[in-house]
C-alpha positions as CSV (number, residue, x, y, z in Angstrom):
1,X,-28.0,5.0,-20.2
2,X,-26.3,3.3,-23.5
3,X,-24.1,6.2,-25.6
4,X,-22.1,5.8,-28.5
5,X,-18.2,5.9,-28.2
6,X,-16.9,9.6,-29.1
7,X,-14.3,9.9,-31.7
8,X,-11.7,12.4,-30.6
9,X,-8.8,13.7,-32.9
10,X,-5.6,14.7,-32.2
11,X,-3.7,17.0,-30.7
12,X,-6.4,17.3,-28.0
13,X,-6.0,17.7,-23.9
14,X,-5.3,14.4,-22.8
15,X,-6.0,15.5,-19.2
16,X,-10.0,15.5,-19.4
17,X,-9.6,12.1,-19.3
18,X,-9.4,9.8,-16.0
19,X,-7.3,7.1,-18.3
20,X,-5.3,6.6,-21.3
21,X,-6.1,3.3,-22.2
22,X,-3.7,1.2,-24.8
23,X,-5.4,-1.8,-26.3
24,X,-2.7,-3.4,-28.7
25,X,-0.5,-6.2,-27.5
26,X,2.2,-5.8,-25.3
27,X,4.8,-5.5,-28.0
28,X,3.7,-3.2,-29.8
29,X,3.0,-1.0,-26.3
30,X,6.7,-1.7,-25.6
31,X,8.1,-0.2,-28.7
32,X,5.6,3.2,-28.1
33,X,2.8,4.3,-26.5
34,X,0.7,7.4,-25.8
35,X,2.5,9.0,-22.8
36,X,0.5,7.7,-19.5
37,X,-1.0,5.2,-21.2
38,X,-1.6,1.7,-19.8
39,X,-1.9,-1.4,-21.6
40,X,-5.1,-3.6,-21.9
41,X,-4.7,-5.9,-24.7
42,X,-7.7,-7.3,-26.2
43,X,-5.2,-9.8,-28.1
44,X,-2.0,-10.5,-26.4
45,X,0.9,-11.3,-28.6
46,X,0.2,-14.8,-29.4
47,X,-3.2,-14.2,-30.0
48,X,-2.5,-11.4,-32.1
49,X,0.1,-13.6,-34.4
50,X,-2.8,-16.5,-35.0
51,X,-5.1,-14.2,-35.7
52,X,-2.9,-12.9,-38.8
53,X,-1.8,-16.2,-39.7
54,X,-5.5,-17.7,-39.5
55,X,-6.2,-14.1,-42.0
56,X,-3.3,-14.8,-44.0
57,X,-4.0,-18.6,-44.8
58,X,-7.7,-19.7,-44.3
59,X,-9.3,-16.1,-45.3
60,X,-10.6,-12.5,-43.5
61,X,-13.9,-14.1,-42.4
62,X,-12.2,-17.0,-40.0
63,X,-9.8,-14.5,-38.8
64,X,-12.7,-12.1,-37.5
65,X,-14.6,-15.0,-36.2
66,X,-11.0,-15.9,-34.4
67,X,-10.5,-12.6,-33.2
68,X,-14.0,-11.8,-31.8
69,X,-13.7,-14.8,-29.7
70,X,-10.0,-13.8,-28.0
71,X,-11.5,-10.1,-28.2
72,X,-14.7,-10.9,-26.4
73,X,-13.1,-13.2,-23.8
74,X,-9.9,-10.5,-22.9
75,X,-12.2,-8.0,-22.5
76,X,-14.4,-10.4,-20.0
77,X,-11.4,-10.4,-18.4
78,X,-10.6,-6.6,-17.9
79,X,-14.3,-5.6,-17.0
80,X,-14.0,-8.4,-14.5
81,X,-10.7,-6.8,-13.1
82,X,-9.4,-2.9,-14.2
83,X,-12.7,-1.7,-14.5
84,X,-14.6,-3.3,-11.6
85,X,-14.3,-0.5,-9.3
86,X,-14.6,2.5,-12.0
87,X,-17.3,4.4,-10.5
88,X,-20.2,5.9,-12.8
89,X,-18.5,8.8,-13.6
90,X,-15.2,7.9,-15.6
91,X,-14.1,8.8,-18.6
92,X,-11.7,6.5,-20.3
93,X,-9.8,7.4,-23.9
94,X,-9.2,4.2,-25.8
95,X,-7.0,3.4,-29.4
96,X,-5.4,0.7,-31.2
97,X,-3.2,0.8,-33.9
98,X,-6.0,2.6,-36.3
99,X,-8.5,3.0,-34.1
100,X,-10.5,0.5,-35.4
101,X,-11.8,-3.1,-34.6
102,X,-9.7,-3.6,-31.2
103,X,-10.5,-0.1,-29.9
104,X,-13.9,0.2,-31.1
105,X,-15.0,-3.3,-29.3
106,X,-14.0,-2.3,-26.1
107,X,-15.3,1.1,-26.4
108,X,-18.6,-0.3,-27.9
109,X,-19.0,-2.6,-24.5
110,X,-18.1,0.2,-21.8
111,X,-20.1,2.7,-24.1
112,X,-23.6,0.4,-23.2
113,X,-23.0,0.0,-19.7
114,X,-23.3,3.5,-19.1
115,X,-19.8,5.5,-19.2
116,X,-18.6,8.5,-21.3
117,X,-16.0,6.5,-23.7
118,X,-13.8,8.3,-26.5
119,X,-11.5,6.8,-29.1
120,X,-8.9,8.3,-30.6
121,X,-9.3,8.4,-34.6
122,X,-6.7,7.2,-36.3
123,X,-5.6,5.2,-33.3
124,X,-1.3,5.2,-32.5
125,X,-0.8,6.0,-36.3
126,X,-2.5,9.5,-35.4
127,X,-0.5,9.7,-32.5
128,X,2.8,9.0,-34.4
129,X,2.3,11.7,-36.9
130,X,1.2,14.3,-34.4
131,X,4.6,13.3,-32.6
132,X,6.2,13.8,-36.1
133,X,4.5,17.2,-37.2
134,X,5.5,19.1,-33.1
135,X,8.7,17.9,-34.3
136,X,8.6,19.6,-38.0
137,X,6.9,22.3,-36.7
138,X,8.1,23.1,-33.3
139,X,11.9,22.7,-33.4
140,X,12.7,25.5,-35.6
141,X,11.1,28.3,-33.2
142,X,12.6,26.7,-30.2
143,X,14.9,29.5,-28.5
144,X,17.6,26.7,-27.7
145,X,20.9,27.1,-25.9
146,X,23.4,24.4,-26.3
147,X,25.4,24.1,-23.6
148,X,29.2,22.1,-24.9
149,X,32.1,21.1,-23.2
150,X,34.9,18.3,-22.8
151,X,33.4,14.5,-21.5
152,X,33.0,14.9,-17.8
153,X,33.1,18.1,-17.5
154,X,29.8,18.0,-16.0
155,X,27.3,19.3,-18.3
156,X,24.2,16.9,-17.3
157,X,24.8,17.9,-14.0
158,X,24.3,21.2,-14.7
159,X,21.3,20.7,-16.2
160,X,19.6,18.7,-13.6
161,X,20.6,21.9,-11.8
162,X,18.9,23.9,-14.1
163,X,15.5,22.2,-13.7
164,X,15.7,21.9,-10.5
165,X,15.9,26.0,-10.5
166,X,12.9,26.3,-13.0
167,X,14.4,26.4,-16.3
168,X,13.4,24.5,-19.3
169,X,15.9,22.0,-20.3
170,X,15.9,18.4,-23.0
171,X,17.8,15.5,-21.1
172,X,18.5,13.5,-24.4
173,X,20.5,11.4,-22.4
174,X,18.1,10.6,-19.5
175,X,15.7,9.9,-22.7
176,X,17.8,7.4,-24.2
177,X,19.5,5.9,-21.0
178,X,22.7,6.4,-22.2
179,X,25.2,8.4,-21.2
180,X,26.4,9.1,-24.6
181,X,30.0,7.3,-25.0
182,X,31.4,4.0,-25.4
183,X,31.0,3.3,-21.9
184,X,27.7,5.5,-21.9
185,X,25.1,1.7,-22.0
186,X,23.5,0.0,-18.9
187,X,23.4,-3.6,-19.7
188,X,20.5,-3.7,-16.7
189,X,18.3,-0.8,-18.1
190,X,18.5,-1.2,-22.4
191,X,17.7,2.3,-24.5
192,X,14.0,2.4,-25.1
193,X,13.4,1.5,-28.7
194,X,13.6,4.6,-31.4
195,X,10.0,5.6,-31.2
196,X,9.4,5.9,-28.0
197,X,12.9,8.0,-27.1
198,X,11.0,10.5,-29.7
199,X,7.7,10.5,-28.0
200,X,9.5,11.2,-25.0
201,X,11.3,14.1,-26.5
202,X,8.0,14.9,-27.7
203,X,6.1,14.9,-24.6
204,X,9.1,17.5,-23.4
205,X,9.0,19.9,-26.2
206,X,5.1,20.0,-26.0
207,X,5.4,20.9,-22.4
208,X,7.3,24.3,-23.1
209,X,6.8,27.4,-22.8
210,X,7.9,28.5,-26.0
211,X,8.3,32.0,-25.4
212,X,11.0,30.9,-22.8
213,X,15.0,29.4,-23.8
214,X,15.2,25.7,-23.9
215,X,18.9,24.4,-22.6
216,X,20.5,21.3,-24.1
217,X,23.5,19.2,-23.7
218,X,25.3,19.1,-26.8
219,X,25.1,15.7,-28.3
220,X,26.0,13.8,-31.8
221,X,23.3,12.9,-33.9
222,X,23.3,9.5,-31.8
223,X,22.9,8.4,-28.4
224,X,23.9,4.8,-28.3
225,X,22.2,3.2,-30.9
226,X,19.2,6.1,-31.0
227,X,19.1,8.8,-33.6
228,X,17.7,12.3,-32.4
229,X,14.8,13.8,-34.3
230,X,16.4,15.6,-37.4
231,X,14.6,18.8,-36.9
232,X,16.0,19.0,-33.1
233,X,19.5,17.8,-34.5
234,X,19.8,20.7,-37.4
235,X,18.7,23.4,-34.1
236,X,21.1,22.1,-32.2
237,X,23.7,22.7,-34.8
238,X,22.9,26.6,-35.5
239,X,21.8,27.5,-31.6
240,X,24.2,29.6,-29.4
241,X,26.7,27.5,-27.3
242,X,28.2,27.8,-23.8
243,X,30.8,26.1,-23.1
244,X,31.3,24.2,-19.5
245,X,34.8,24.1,-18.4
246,X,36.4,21.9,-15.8
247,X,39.9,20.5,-15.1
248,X,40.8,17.3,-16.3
249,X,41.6,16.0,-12.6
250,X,37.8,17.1,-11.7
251,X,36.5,15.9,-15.0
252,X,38.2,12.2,-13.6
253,X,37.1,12.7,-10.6
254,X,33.2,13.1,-11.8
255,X,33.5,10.3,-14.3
256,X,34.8,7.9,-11.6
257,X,31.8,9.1,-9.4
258,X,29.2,9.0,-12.3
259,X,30.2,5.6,-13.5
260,X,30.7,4.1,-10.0
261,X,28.5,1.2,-11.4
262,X,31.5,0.2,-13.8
263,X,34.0,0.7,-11.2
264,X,35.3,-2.8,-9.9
265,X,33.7,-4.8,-13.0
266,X,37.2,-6.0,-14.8
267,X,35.3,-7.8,-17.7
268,X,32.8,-5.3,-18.1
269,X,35.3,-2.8,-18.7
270,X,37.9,-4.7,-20.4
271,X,35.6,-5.7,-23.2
272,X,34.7,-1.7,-23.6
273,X,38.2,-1.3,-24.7
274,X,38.4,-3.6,-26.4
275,X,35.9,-1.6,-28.7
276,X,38.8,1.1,-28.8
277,X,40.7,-1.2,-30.5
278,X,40.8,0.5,-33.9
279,X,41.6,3.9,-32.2
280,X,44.7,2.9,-30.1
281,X,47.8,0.7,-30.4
282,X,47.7,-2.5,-28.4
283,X,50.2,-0.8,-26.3
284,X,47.9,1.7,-25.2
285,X,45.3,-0.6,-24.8
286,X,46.6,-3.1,-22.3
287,X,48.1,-0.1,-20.5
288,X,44.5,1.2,-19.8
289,X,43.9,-2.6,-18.8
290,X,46.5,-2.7,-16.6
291,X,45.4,0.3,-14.7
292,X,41.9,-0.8,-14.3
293,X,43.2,-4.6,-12.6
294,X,45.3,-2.4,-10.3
295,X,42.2,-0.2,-9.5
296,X,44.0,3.0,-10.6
297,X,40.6,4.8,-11.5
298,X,42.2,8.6,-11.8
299,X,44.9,7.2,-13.7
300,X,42.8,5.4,-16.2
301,X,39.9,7.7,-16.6
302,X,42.4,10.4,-16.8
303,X,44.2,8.4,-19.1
304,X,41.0,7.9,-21.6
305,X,40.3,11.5,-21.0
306,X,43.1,12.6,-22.6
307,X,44.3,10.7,-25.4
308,X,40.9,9.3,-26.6
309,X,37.6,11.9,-25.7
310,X,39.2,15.0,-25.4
311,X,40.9,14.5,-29.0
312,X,37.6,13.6,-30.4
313,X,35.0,16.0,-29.3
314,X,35.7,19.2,-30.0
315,X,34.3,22.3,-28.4
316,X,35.6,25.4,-30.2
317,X,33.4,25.5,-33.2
318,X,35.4,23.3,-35.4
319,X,32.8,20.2,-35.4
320,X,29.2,20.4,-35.3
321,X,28.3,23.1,-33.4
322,X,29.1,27.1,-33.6
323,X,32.2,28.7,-31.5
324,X,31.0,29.0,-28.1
325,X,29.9,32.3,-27.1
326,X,31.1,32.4,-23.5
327,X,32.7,30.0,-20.8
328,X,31.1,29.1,-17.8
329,X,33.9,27.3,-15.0
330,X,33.2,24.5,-13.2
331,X,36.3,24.2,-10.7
332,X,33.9,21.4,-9.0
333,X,30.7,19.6,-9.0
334,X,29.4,20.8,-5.7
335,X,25.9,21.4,-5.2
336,X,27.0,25.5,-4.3
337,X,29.2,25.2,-7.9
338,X,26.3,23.9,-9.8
339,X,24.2,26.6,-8.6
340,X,26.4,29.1,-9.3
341,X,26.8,28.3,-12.6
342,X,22.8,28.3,-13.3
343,X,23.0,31.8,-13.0
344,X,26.1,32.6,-15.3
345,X,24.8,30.0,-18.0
346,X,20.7,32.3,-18.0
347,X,22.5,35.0,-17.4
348,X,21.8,37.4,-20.9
């Protein structure tokens, strides 16, 4: 039996659906997207482009004849292929960028052949805002912990630890796929683009618990070329902080391990210093160049440890974040270590 597509409005539990269902062109699914949505363009890219163009010179009523056609024939296409074996009772959630002519087409088509269809009103623009308002009104309230400490010293580590164990924690960097320094970027896996690093952190912070702490890595208000949400970023400043201590020799040690995909790539890193260049003398330059064509890793990373990071980032309350309350020690980054520390960092 024919129904008519149900309008649904945000925030609303995105699990009584079977499928989250993006129909906008593939760029604009790459730079964000509903989380666990997939993409089913009804315009790809190109089409999408002509379409405007066709709008923008000839007039509104050639464009919609335009679009109907590429519309009608890409959704052929997808009935023909994703929803072939979609049994009778599945329930898909559609949107555009508005929720409007893309989104209502293929809903409007899937609707008469007999299946319960929704549409989200307001389309991503609704979803963008409701990522915006959790952030506005959710940060504030968040019982955060901050956890701070010298580069290397382990702190995402710990975390991962943490989760593992059942505690909520925010992995900016695992967000932004960076590991927040100069040599922090992965050439082979680019940072996502700003919106979607916050719908990420969004789809974190709507997750909690928020009766129960929340434990961060301290971070700057960038990762990389990513800014964090300015609501998390002002929390982050005022929250408690523990700081993670470990010598500089283990620091080296985990740096060396952690960034074992640098290790051997001369260029790679010689152009990274090269970025330190209006930090450091030339001297102190081509030494750290020198140790890296003799494969001195401990030497160099203890090296940048020590007269580059550790004189930058400060942990004792003088930069952005409050004095640390208490210390937790890191002697090592053994798996026994790491969950010892768990329970001295949740420890009240």
């Amino acid at each position: 039996m024919s129904r008519e597509p149900q309008r649904i409005v945000l925030p609303t539990d995105l699990t009584a659906f079977d499928e989250i269902i993006d129909v906008r062109a593939p760029a604009e699914y790459a730079e964000d997207h509903v989380g666990g949505a997939v993409n089913l363009p009804v315009l790809n890219d190109d089409e999408r482009v002509s379409v405007g163009t066709v709008y923008k010179q000839v007039s509104s009523f050639a464009a919609r004849k335009q679009g109907a056609a590429l519309v009608s024939r890409n959704i052929a296409g997808h009935l023909e292929s994703h929803f072939s074996k979609k049994g009778r009772n599945y329930r898909p959630l559609f949107y555009c960028w508005r929720g409007g002519q893309r989104s209502g087409s293929i809903a409007t088509i899937l609707s008469s052949i007999g299946w319960d269809v929704s549409v989200v009103e307001g389309g991503y623009k609704a979803y963008r805002c409701e990522v915006l308002r959790v952030f506005e009104d959710t940060c504030p309230g968040l019982q955060l912990t901050v956890l701070n400490g010298y580069t290397g010293a382990g702190k995402t580590y710990l975390l991962q630890a943490m989760a593992e164990a059942g505690h909520q924690i925010l992995d900016l960097e695992g967000m932004a796929q960076h590991k927040g320094s100069v040599f922090g970027g992965d050439p082979e896996n680019p940072q996502p683009q700003q919106k979607r690093f916050e719908s990420l952190v969004y789809e974190k912070l709507v997750s909690f618990d928020l009766e129960k702490p929340v434990y961060v890595e301290a971070e700057s208000a960038k990762i990389g070329k990513l800014n964090l949400p300015n609501p998390l970023w002002q929390k982050m400043k005022e929250a408690p902080i523990i700081e993670i201590f470990s010598p500089l020799e283990e620091r080296a040690r985990h740096i060396i391990n952690d960034y074992e995909d640098w290790i051997g790539d001369e260029t790679r890193i010689e152009m990274t210093l090269d970025r330190l260049t209006g930090f450091h003398s030339s001297e102190t330059i081509g030494k750290w160049k020198e140790l890296a064509r003799e494969k001195e890793w401990q030497a160099l990373v203890e090296g940048l440890l020590e007269e580059h990071y550790d004189k930058r980032y400060t942990v004792g309350g003088t930069g952005h974040f409050n004095v640390p309350e208490r210390r937790v020690d890191l002697p090592n980054h053994a798996k026994e270590t790491l969950e010892q520390a768990v329970g001295e960092v949740v420890a009240r």
